[in-house]
ZADORO-813817 format. One record per residue (C-alpha): chain; residue number from 1; x, y, z. Coordinates in nm, 4 decimals. Layout:
BEGIN
+-------+------+----------+----------+----------+
! chain ! resi !        x !        y !        z !
+-------+------+----------+----------+----------+
!     A !  NUM !        X !        Y !        Z !
...
+-------+------+----------+----------+----------+
This chain:
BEGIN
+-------+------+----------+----------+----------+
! chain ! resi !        x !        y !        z !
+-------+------+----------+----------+----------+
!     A !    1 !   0.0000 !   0.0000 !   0.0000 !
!     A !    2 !   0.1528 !   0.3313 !  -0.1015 !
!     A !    3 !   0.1696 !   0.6322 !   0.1247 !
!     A !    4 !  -0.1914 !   0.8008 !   0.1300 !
!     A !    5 !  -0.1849 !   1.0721 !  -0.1107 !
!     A !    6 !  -0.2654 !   1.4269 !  -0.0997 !
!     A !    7 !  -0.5957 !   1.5274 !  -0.1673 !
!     A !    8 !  -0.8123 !   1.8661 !  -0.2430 !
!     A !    9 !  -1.0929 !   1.8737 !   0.0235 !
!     A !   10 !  -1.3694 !   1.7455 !  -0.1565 !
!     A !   11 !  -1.6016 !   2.0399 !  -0.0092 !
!     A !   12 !  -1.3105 !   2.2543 !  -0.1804 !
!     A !   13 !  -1.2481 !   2.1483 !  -0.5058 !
!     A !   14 !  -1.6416 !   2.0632 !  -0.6116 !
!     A !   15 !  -1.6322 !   1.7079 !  -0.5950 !
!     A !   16 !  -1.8960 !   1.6679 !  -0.3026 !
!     A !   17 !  -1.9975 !   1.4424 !  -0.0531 !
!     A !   18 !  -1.7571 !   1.1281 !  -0.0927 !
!     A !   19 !  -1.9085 !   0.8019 !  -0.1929 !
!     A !   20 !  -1.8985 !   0.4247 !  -0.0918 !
!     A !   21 !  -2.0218 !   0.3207 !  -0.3759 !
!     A !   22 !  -1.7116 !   0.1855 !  -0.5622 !
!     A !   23 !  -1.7177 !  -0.0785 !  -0.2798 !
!     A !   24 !  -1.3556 !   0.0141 !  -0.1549 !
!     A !   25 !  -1.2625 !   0.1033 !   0.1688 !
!     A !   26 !  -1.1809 !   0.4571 !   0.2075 !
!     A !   27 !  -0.8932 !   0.5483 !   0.4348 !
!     A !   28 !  -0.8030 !   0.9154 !   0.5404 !
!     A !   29 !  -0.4775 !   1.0574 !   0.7370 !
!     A !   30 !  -0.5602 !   1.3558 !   0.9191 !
!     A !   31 !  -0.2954 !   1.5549 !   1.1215 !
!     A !   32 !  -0.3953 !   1.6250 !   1.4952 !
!     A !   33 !  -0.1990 !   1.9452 !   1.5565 !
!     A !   34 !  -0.4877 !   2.2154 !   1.4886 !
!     A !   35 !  -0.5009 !   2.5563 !   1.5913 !
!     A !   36 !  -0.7605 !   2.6622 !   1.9055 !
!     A !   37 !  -1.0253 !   2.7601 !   1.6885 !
!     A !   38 !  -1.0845 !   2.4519 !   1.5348 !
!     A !   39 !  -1.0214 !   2.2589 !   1.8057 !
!     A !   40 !  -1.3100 !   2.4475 !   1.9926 !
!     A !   41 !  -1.5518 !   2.4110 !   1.7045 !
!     A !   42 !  -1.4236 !   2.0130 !   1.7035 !
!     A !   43 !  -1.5435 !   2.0107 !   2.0908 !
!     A !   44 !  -1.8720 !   2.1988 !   2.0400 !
!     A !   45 !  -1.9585 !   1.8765 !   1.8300 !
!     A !   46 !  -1.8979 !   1.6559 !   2.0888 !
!     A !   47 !  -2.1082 !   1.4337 !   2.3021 !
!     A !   48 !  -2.1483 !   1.4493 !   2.6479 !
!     A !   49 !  -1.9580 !   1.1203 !   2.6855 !
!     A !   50 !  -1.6874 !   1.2227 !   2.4332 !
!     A !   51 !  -1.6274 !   1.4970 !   2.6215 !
!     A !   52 !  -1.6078 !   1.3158 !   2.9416 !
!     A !   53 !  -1.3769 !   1.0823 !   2.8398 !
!     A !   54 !  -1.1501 !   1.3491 !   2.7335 !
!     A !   55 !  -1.1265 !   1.5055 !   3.0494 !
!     A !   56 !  -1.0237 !   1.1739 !   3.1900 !
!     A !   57 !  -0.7054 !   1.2261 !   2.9794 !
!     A !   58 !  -0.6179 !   1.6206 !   3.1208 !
!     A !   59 !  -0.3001 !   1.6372 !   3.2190 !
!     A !   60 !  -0.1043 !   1.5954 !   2.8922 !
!     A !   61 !  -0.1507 !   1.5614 !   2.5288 !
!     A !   62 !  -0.3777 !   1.2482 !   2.4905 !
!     A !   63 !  -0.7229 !   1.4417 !   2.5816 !
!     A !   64 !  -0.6574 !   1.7361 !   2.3340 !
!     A !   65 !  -0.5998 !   1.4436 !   2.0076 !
!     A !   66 !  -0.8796 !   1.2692 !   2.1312 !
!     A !   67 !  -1.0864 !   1.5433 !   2.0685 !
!     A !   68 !  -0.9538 !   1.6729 !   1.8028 !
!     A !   69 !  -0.9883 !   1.2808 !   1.6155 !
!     A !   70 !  -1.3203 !   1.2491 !   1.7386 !
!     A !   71 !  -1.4347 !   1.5977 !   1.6341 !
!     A !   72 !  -1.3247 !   1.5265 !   1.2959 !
!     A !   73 !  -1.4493 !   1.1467 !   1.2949 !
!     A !   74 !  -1.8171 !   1.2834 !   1.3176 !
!     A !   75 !  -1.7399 !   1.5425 !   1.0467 !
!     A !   76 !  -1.6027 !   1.3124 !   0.8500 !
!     A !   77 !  -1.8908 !   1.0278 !   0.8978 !
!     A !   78 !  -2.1604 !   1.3006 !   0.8961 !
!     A !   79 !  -2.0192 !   1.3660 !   0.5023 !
!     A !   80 !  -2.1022 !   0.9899 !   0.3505 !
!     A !   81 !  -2.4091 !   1.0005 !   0.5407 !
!     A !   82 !  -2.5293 !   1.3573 !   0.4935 !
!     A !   83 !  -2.6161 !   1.4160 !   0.8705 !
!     A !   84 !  -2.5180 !   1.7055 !   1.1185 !
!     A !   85 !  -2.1739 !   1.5926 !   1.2598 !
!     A !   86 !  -2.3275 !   1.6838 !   1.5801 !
!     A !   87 !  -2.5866 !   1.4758 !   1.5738 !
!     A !   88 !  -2.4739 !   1.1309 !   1.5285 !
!     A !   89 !  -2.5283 !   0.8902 !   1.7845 !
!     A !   90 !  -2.2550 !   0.5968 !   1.8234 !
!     A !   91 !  -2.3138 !   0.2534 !   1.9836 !
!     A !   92 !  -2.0569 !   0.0623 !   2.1308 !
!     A !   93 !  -1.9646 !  -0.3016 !   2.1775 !
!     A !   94 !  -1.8161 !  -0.4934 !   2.4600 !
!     A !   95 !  -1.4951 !  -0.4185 !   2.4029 !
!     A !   96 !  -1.5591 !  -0.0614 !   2.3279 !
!     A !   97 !  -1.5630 !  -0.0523 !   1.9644 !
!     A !   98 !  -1.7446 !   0.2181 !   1.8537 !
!     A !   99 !  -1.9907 !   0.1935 !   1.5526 !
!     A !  100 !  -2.2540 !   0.4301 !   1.4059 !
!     A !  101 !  -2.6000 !   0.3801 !   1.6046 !
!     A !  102 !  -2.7879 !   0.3136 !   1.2848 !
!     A !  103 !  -2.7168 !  -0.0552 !   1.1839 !
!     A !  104 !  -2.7368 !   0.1313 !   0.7894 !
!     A !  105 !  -2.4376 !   0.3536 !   0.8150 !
!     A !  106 !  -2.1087 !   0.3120 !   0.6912 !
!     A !  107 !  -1.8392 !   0.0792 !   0.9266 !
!     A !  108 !  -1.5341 !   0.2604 !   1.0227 !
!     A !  109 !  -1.2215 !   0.2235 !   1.2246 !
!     A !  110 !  -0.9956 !   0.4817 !   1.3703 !
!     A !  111 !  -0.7077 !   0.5010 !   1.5482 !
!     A !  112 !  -0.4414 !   0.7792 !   1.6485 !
!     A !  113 !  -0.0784 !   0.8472 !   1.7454 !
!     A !  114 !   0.1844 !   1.1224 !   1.8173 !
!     A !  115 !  -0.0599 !   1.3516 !   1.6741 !
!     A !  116 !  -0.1212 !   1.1517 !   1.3924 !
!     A !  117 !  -0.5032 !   1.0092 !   1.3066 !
!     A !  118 !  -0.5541 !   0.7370 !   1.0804 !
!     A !  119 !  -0.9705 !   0.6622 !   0.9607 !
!     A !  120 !  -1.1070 !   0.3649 !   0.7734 !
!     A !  121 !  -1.4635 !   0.3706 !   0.6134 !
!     A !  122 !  -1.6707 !   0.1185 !   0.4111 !
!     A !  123 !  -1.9898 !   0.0819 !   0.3231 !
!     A !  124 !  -2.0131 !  -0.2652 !   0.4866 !
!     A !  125 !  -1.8424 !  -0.5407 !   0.6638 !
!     A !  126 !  -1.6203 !  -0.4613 !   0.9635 !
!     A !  127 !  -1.2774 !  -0.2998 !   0.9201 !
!     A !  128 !  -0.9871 !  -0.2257 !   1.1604 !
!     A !  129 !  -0.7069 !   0.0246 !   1.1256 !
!     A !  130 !  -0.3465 !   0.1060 !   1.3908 !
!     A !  131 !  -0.1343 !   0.3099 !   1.3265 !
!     A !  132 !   0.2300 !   0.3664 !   1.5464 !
!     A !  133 !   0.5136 !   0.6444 !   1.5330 !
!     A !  134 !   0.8091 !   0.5072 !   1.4300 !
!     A !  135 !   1.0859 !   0.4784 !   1.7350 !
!     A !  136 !   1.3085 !   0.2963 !   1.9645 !
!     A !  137 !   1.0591 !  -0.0044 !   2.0964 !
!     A !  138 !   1.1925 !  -0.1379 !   2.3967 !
!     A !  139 !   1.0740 !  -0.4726 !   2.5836 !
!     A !  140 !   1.0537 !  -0.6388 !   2.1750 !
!     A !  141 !   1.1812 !  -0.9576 !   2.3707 !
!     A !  142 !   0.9314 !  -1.0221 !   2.6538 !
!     A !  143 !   0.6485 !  -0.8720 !   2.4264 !
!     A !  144 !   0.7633 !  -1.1416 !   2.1520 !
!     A !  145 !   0.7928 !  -1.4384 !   2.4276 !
!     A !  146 !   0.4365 !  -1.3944 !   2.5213 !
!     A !  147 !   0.2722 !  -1.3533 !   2.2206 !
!     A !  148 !   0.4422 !  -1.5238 !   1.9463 !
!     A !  149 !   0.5268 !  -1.8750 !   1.8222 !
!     A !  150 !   0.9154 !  -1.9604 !   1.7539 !
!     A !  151 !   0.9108 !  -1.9252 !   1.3366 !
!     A !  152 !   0.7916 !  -1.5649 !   1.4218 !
!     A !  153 !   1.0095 !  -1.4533 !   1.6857 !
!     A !  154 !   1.3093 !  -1.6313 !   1.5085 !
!     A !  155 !   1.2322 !  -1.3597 !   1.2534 !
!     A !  156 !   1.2509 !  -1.0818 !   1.5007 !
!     A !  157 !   1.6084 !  -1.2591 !   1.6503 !
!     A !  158 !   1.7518 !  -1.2502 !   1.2903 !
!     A !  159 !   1.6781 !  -0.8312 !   1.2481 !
!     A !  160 !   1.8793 !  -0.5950 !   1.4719 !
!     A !  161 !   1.8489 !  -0.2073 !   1.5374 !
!     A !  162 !   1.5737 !  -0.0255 !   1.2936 !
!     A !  163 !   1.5048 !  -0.3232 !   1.0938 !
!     A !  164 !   1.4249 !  -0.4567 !   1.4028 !
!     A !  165 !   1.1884 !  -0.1784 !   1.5476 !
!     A !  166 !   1.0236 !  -0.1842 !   1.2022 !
!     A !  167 !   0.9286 !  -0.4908 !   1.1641 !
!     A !  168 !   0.8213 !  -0.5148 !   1.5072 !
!     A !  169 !   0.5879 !  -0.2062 !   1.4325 !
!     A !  170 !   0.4800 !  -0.3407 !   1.1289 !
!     A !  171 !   0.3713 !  -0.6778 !   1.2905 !
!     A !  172 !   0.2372 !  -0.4467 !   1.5947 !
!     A !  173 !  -0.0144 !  -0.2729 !   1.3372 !
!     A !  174 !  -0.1057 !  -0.6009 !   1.1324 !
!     A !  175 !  -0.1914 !  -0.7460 !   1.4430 !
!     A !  176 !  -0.4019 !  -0.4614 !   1.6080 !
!     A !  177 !  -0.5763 !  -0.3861 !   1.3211 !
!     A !  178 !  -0.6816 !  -0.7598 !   1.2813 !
!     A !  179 !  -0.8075 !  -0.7037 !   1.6403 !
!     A !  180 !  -1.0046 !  -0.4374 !   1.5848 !
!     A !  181 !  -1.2013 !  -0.5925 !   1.2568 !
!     A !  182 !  -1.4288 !  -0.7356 !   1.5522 !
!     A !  183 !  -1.3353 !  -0.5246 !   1.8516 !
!     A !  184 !  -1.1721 !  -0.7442 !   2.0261 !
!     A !  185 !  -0.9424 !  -0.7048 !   2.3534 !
!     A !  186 !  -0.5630 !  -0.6882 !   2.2207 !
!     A !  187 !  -0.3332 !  -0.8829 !   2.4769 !
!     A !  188 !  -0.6307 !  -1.1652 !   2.4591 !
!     A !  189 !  -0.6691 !  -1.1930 !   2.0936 !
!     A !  190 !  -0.2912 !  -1.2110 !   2.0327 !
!     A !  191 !  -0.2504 !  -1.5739 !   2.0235 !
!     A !  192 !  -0.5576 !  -1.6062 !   1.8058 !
!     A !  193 !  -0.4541 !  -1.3639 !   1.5228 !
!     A !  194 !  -0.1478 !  -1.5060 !   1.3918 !
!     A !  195 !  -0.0046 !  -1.1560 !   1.1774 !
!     A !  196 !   0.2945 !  -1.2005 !   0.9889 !
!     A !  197 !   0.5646 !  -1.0351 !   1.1012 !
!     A !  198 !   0.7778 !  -1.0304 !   0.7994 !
!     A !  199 !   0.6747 !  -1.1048 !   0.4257 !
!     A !  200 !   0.4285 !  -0.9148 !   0.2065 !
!     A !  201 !   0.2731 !  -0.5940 !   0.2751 !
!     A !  202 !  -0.0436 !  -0.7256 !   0.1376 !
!     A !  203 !  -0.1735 !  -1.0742 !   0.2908 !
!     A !  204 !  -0.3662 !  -1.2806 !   0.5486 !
!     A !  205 !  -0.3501 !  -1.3574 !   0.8968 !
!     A !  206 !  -0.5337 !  -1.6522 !   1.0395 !
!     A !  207 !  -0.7805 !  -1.6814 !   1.3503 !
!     A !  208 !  -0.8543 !  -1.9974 !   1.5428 !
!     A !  209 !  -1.2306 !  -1.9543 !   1.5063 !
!     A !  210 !  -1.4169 !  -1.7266 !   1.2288 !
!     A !  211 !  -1.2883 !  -1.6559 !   0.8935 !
!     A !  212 !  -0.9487 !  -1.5309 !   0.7446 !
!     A !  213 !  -0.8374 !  -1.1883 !   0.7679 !
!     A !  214 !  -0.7124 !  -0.9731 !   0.5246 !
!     A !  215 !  -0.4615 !  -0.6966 !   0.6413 !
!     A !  216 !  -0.2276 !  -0.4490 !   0.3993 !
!     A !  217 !   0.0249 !  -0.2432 !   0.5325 !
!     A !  218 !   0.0178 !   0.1746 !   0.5314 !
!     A !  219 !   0.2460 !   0.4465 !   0.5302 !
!     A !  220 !   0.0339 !   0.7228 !   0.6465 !
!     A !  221 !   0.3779 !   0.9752 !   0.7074 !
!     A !  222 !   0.7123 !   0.9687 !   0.6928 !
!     A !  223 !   0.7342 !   0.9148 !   1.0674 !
!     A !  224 !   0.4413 !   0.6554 !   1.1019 !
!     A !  225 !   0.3936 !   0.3333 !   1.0067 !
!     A !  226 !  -0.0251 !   0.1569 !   1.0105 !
!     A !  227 !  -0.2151 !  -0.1321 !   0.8497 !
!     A !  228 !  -0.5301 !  -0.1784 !   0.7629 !
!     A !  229 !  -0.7711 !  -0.5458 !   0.7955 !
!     A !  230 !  -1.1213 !  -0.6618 !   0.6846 !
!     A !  231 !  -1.2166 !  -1.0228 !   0.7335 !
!     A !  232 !  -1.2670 !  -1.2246 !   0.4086 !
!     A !  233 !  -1.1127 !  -1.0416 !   0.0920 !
!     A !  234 !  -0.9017 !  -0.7770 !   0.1391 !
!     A !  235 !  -1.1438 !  -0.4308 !  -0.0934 !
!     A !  236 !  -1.0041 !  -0.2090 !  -0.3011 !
!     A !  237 !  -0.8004 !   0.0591 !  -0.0907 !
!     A !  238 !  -0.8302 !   0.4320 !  -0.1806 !
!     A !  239 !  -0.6094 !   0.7040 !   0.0894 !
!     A !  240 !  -0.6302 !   1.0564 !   0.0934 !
!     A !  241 !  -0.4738 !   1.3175 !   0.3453 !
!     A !  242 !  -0.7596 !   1.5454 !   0.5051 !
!     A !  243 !  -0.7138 !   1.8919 !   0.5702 !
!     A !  244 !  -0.8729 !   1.9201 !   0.9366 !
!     A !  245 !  -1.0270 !   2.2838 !   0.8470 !
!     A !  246 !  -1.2155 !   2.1845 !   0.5398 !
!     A !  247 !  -1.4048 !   1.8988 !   0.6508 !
!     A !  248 !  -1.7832 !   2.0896 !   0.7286 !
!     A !  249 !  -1.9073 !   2.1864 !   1.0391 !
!     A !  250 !  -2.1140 !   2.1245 !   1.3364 !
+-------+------+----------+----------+----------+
């Protein structure tokens, strides 16, 4: 999967709403660094609970993003469906994934780091995205012990320094994406989503119960790596990079 490209705002540039139609999943990269105004409108569009859960993360950086990627989730979601961003309702399930209330909507997946937000939309079937900032990963060893099988951390004993940290990223992102196809708990899934942790960028990772899932890897940024699953056959993939001050409003 090549790094997502840049992109006109559709609201810009005339195209209009975007469209699920071509049955591929779209996938966005949206930087989380925006200036106060926008991150107040983003707010204003929260829910009660969004908001809540953000002040549970005061204190450092974590509660600001969170707002920020929510606030443009629903603007985002509110353009394929042609509702107020405000008004969406999500439901969640019991591991917290969320999902649009209305069982007709369009699936989606999001996920965020180092100010970084990566989206996934489809018109149906479940999808999962991760993404990571690339750096020093300490602990690769005990983390690999616990959670994979010896052809896969023989792979991991065979890479040293930044070929190391990547491919332990990479396999990082395969794996939590796969996870969150369903919603799943991470550390408890692990040993039932096999990920690669070298080999193709494109490919499958099996499950003990269920189907096969398909992941690809992504390159949202220079500084981030991310991957992207469905379960079944992996769609058509289309990336963009979203300007956070074009995407509607409240």
């Amino acid at each position: 999967m090549a790094t997502a490209q840049r992109f006109s705002p559709w609201l810009a540039d005339g195209l209009g709403p975007p469209s699920l139609d071509d049955g591929a999943a779209h996938l966005w990269v949206a930087d989380l660094n925006v200036d106060d105004a926008l991150r107040a409108e983003l707010v204003a569009g929260l829910a009660d609970d969004e908001r809540r859960r953000a002040q549970r993360m005061r204190g450092g950086p974590a509660g600001s993003r969170f707002e920020v990627a929510r606030g443009l989730l629903r603007r985002l979601l509110a353009a394929y469906t042609g509702a107020e961003a405000r008004a969406l309702r999500f439901a969640y399930g019991p591991r917290g994934k969320p999902a649009l209330a209305d069982p007709a909507g369009p699936r989606f997946s999001v996920s965020h780091y180092g100010g970084l937000a990566l989206y996934a939309v489809r018109a149906t079937g479940d999808v999962g995205v991760d993404v990571e900032r690339r750096r020093r990963i300490g602990g690769i060893d005990a983390i690999a012990a616990r959670a994979l099988d010896g052809p896969r951390r023989a792979v991991l004993e065979r890479l040293a320094g930044d070929e190391r940290d990547e491919a332990f990223l990479r396999w990082w992102t395969r794996q939590e994406a796969c996870v969150k196809v369903h919603g799943d708990a991470l550390f408890a899934s692990l040993r039932c989503i096999a990920a690669p942790v070298g080999g193709e960028a494109v490919g499958a990772a099996s499950r003990t119960a269920g189907g096969r899932l398909a992941y690809a890897d992504l390159d949202p940024g220079p500084q981030h790596v991310g991957a992207v699953a469905v379960e079944g056959t992996l769609p058509p993939l289309r990336a963009w990079r979203l300007d956070p001050g074009s995407v509607g409003g409240p």
